[in-house]
Backbone as CSV, one residue per row, in Angstrom:
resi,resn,N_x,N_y,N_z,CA_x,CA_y,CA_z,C_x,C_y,C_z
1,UNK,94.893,79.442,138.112,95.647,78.869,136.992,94.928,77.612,136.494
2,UNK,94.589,77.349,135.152,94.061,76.483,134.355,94.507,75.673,134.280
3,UNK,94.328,74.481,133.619,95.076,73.132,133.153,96.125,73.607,131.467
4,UNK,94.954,74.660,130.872,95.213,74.786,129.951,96.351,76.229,129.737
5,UNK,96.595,76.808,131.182,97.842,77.676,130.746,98.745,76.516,131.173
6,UNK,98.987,75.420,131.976,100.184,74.755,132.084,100.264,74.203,130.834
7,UNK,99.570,73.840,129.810,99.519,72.957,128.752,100.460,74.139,127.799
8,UNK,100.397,75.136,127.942,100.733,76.476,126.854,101.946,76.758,127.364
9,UNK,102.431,76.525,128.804,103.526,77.021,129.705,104.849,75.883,129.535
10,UNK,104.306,74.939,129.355,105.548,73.908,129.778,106.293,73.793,128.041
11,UNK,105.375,73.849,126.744,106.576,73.638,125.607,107.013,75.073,125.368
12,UNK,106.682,76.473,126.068,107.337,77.129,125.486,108.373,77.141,126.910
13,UNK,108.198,77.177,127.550,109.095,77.405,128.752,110.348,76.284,128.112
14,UNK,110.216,74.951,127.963,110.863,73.778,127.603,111.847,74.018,126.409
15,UNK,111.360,75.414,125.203,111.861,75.675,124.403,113.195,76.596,124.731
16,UNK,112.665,77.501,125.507,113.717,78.486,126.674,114.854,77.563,127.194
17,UNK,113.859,76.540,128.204,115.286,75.609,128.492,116.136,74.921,127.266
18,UNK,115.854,74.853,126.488,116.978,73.986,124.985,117.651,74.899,124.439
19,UNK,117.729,76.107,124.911,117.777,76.928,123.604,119.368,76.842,124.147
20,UNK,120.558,77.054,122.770,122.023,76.672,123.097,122.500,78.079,123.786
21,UNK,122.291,78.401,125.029,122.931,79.413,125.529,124.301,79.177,126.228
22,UNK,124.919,80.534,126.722,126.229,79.922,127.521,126.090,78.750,128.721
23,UNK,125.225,78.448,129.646,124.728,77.573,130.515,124.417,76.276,130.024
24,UNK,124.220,75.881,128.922,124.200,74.659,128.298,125.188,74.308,127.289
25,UNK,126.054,75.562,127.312,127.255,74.851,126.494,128.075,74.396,127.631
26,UNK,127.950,75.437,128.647,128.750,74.821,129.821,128.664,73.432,130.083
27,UNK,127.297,73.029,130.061,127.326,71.646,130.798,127.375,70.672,129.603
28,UNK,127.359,70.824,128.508,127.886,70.264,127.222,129.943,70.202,127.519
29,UNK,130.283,71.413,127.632,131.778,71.494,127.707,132.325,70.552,129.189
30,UNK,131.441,70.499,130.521,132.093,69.847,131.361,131.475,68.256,131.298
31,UNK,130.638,68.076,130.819,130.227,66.447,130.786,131.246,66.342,129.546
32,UNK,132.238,66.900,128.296,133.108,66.210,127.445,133.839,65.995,128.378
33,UNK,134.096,66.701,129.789,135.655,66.711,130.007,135.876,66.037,131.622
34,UNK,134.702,66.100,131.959,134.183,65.456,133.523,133.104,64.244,133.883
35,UNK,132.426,64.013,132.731,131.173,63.099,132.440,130.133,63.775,132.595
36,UNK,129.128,62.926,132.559,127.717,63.549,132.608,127.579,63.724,134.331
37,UNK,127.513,62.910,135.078,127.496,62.803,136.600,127.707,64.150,137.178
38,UNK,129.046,64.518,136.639,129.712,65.862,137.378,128.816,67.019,136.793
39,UNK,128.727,66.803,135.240,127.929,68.178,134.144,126.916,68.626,134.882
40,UNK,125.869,67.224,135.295,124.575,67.364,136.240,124.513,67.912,137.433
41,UNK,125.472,67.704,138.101,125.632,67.715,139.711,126.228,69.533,139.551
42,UNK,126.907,69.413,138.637,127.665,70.749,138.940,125.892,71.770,137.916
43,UNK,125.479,71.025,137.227,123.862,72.799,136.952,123.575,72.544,138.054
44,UNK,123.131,72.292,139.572,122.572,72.529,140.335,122.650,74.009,140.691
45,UNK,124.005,74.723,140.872,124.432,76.208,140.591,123.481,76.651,139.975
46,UNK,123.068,76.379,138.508,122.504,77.257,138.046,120.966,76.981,138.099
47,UNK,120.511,75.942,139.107,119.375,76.249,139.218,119.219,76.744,140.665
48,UNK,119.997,76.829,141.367,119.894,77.487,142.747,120.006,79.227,142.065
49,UNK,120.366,79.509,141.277,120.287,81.251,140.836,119.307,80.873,140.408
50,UNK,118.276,80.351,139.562,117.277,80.336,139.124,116.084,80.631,140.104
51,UNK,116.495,79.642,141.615,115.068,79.797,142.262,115.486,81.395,143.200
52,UNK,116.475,81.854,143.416,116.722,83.083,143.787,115.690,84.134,142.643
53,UNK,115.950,84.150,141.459,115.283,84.261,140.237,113.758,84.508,140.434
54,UNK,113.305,83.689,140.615,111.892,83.266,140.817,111.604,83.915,141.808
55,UNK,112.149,83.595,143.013,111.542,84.567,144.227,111.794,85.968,143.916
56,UNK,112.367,86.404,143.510,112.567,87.875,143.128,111.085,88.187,142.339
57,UNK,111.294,87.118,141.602,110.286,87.405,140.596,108.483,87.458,141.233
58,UNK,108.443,86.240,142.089,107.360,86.893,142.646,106.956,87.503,143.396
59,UNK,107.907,88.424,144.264,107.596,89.227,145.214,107.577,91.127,144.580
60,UNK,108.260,90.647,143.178,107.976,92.214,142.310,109.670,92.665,142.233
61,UNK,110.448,92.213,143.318,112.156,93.027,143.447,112.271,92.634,141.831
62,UNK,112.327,91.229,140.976,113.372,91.538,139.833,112.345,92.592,138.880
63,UNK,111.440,92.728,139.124,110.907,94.135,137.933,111.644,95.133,138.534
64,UNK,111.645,95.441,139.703,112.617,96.899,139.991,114.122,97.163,139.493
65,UNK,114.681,95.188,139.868,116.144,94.826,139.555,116.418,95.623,137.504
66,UNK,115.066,95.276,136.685,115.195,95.194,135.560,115.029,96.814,135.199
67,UNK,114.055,97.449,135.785,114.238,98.717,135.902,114.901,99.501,135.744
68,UNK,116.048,99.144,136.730,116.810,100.253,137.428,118.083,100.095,135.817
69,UNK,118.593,101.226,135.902,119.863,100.861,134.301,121.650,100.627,135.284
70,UNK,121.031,101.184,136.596,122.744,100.862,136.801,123.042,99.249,137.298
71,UNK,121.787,99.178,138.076,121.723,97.784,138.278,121.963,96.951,137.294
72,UNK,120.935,96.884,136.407,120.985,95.974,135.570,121.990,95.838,134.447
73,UNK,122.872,97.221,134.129,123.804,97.693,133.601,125.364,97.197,134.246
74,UNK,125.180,96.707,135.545,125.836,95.973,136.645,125.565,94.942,136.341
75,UNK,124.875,94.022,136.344,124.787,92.622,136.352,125.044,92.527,134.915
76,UNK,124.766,93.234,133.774,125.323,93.328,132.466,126.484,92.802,131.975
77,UNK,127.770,93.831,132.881,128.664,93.769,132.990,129.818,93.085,133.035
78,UNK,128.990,92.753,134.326,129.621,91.138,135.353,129.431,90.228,134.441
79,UNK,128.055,89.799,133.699,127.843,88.732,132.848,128.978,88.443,131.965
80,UNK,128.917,89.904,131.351,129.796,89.195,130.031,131.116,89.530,130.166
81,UNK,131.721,89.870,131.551,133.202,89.492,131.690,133.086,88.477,132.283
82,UNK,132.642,87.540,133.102,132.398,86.323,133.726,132.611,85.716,132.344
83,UNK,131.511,85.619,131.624,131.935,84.702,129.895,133.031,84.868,129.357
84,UNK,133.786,86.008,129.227,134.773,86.422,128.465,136.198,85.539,129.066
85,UNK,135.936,85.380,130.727,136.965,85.201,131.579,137.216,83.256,131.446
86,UNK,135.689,82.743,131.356,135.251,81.159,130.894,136.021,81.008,129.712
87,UNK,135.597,81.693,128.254,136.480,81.722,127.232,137.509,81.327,127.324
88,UNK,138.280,82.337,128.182,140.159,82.410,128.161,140.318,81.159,128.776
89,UNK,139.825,80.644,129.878,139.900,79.558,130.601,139.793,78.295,129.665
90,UNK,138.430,78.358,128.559,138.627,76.695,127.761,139.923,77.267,126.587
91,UNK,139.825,78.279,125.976,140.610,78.640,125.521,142.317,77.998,125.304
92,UNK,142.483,78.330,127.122,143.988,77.872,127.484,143.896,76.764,128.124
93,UNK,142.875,75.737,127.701,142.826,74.534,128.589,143.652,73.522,128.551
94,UNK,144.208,72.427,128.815,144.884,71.525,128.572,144.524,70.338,127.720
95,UNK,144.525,70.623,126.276,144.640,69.550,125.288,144.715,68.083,125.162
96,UNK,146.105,67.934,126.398,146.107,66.788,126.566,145.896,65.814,127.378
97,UNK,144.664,66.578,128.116,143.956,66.125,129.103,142.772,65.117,128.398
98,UNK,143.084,63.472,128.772,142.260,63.215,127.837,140.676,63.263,128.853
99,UNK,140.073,63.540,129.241,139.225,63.428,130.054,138.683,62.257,130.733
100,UNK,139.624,61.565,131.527,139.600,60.821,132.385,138.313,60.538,133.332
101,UNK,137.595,61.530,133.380,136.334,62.087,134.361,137.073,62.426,136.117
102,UNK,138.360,62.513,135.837,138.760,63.070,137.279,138.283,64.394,136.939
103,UNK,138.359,65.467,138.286,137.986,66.706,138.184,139.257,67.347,138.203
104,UNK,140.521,66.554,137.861,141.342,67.460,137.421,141.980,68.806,138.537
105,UNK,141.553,68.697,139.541,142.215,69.985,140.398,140.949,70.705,140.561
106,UNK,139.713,70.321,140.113,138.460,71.646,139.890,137.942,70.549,141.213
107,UNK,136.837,71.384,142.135,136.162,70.811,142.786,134.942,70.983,142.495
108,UNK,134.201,69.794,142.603,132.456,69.760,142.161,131.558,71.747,142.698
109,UNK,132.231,72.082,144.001,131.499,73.571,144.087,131.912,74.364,143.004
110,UNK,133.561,74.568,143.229,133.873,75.096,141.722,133.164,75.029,140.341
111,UNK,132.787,74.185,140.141,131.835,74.157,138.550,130.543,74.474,138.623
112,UNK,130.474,74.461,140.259,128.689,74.512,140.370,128.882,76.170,140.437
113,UNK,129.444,77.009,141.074,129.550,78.214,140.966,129.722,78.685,140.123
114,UNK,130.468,78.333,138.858,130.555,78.678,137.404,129.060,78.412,136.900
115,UNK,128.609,77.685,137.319,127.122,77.191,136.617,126.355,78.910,137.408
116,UNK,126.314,78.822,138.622,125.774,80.004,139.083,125.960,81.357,138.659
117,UNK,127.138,81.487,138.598,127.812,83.170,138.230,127.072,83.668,136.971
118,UNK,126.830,82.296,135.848,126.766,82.626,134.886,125.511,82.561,134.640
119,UNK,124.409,82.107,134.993,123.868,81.782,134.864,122.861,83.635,135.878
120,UNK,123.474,83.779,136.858,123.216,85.086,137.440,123.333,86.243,136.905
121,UNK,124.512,86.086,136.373,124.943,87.018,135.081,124.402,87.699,134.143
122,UNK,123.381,87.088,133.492,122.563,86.981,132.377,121.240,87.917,132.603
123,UNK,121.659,88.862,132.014,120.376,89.511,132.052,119.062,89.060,131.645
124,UNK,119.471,88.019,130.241,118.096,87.781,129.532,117.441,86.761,130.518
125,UNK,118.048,86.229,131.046,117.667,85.048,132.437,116.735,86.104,133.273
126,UNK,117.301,87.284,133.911,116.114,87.962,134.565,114.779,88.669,133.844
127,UNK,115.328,88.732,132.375,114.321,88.951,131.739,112.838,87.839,131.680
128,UNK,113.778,86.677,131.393,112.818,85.729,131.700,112.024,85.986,132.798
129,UNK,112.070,85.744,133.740,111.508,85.596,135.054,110.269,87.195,134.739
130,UNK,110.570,88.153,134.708,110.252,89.295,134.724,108.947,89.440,133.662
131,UNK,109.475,89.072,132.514,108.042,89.544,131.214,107.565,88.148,130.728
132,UNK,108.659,86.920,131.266,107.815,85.413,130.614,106.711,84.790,131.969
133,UNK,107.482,84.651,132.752,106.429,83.978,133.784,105.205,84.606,133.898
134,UNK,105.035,86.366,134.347,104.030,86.271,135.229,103.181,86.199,133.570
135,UNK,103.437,86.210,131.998,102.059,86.430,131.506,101.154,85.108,131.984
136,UNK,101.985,83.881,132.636,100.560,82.879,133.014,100.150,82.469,134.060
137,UNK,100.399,84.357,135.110,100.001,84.106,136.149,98.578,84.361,136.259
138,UNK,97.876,84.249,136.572,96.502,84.934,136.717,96.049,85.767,138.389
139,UNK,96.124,86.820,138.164,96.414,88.158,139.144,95.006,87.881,140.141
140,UNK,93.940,87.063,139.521,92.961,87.066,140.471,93.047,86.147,141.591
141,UNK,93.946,84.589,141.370,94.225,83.622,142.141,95.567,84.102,143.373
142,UNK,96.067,83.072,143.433,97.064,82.695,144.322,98.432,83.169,143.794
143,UNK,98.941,84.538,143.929,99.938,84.787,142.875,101.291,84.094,143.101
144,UNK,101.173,83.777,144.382,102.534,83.322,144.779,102.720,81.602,144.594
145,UNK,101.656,81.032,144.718,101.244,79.607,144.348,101.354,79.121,142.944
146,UNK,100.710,80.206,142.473,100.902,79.803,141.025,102.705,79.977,140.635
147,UNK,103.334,80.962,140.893,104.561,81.421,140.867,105.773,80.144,141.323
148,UNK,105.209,79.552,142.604,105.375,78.505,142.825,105.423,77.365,141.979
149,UNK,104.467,76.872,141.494,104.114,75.469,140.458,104.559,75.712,139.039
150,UNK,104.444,77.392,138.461,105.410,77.803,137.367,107.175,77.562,137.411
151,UNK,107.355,77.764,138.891,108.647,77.807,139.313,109.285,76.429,138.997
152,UNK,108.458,75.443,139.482,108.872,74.181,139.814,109.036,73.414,138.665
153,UNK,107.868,73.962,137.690,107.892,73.291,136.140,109.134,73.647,135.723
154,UNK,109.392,75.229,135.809,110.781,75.824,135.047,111.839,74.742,135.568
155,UNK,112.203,74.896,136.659,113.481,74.122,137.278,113.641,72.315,136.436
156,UNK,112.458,72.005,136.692,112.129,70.349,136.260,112.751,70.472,134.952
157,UNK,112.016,71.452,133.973,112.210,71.188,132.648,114.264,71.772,132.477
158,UNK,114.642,72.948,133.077,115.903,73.101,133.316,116.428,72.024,133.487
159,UNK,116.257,70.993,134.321,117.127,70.280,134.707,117.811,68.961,133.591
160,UNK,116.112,68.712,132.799,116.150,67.739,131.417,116.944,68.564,130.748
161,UNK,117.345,69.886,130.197,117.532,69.784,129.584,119.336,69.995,130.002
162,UNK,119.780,70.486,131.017,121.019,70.133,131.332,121.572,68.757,131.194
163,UNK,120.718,67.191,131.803,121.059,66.188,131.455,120.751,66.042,129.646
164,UNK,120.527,66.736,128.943,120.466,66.407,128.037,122.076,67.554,126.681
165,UNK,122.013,68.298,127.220,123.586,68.735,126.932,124.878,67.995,127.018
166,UNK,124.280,67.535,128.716,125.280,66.596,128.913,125.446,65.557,128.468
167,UNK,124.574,64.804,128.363,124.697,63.309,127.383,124.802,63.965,125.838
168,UNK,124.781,64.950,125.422,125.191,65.350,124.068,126.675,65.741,124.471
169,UNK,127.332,66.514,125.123,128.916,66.333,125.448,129.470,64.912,125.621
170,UNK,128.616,64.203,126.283,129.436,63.111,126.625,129.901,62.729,125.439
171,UNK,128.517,62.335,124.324,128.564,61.705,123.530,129.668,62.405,122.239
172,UNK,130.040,63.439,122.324,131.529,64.185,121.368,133.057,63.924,122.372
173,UNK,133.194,62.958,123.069,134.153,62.239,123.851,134.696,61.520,122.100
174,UNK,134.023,60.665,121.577,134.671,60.171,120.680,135.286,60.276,119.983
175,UNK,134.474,61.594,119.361,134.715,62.400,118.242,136.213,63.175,118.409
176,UNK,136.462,63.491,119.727,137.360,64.771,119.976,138.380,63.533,121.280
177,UNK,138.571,62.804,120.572,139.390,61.592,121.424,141.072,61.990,121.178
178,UNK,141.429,62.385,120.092,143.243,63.247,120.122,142.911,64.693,120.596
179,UNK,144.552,64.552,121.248,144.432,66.356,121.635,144.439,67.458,120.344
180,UNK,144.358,66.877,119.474,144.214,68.323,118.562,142.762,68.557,118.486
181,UNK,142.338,67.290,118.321,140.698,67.530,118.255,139.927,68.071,119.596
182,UNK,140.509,67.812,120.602,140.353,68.510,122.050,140.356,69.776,121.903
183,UNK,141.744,70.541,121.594,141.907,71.423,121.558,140.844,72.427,120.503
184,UNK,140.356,71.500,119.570,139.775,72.323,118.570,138.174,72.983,119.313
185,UNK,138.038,71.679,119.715,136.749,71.893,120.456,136.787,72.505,121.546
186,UNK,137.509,72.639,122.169,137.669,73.876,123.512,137.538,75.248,122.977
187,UNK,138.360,75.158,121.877,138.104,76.710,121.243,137.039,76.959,119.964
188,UNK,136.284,76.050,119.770,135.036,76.721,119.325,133.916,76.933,120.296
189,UNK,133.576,76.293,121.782,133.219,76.706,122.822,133.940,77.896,123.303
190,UNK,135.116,78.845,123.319,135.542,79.603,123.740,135.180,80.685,122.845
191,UNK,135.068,80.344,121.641,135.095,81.542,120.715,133.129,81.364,120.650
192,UNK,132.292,80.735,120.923,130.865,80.456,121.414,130.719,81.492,122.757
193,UNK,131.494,81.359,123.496,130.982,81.901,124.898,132.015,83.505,125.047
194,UNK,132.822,83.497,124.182,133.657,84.843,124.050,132.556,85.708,123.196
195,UNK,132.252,84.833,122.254,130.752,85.923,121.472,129.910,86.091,122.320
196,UNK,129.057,85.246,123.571,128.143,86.193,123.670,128.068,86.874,124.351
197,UNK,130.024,86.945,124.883,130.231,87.625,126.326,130.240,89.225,125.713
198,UNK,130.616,89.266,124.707,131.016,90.513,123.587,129.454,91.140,123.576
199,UNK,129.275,90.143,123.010,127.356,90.697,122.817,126.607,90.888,124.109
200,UNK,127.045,90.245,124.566,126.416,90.771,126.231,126.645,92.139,126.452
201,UNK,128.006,92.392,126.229,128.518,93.605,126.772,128.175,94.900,126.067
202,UNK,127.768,94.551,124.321,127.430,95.602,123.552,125.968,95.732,123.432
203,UNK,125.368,94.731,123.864,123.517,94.651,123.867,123.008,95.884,124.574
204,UNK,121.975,95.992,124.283,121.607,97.489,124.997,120.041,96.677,125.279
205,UNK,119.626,97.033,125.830,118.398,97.035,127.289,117.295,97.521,126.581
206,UNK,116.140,96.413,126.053,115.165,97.068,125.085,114.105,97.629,126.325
């Protein structure tokens, strides 16, 4: 591995991590309602499925995982009723909760497992791993090393950009300071993560 595939690897990979999927609205939706502290602490979930992710990925299992149609037609599934089920949850949330940054009855694993489920869920997530990483592996070196230091960039840059959702939730605390405005914003995140649970479920497997 070159200097110059990490130079090519880290802004598109970096672009992957920003991009507004259900996993970063999440941690956008729990830093409005928990702070940033908890938003952060609780993606660890979803980067612990990530490095599960990765190892799959370099030992060859998630190409088989992506393969197979019942499998992956399974984890399909799960994804986008897991989202659908998040939905109903901000959906019917409590309005007049002004977000105190207590956790409210939720415990820090609790959110981190929501960060995981969903984040496991996601097919296009194993897609990643599967047709984005290895193109900058180079098959003649160290495949697992390189897989490694690709790995580590992914997670790093994951992690900026979770603290960076989150300090963008925090920062709509103001904005959405009455419960109607609470409420409004719970349900355009619900009707956000109810779409792509829908589309998850109707996407078909190119």
């Amino acid at each position: 591995m070159t200097l110059m595939t990490i130079l090519l690897f880290v802004p598109a990979c970096f672009a992957l991590n920003m991009a507004p999927g259900p996993n970063n609205l999440l941690s956008m939706a729990n830093a409005k309602r928990y702070g940033i502290r908890v938003a952060c602490l609780a993606g660890i979930g979803r980067l612990v499925a990530f490095v599960v992710m990765i190892t799959l990925a370099a030992t060859g299992l998630a190409t088989v995982l992506y393969t197979s149609e019942k499998l992956f037609l399974a984890i399909k599934v799960a994804g986008g009723l897991y989202l659908l089920w998040l939905a109903f949850q901000l959906w019917t949330a409590d309005s007049t909760d002004g977000g105190n940054e207590s956790l409210a009855g939720k415990s820090l694993f609790q959110l981190s497992r929501q960060e995981f489920f969903l984040a496991a869920g996601n097919p296009k997530a194993i897609l990643i791993f599967t047709a984005f990483l290895p193109q900058f592996v180079d098959p003649t070196g160290s495949v697992g090393l390189q897989f490694l230091i690709l790995g580590v960039l992914f997670l790093m840059l994951e992690w900026v950009a979770i603290a960076g959702y989150a300090f963008f939730g925090k920062g709509l605390r103001h904005w959405f300071s009455r419960p109607s405005m609470r409420c409004l914003f719970n349900r355009i995140c619900a009707g956000l993560l109810g779409s792509a649970g829908v589309g998850l479920l109707l996407a078909r497997r190119e």
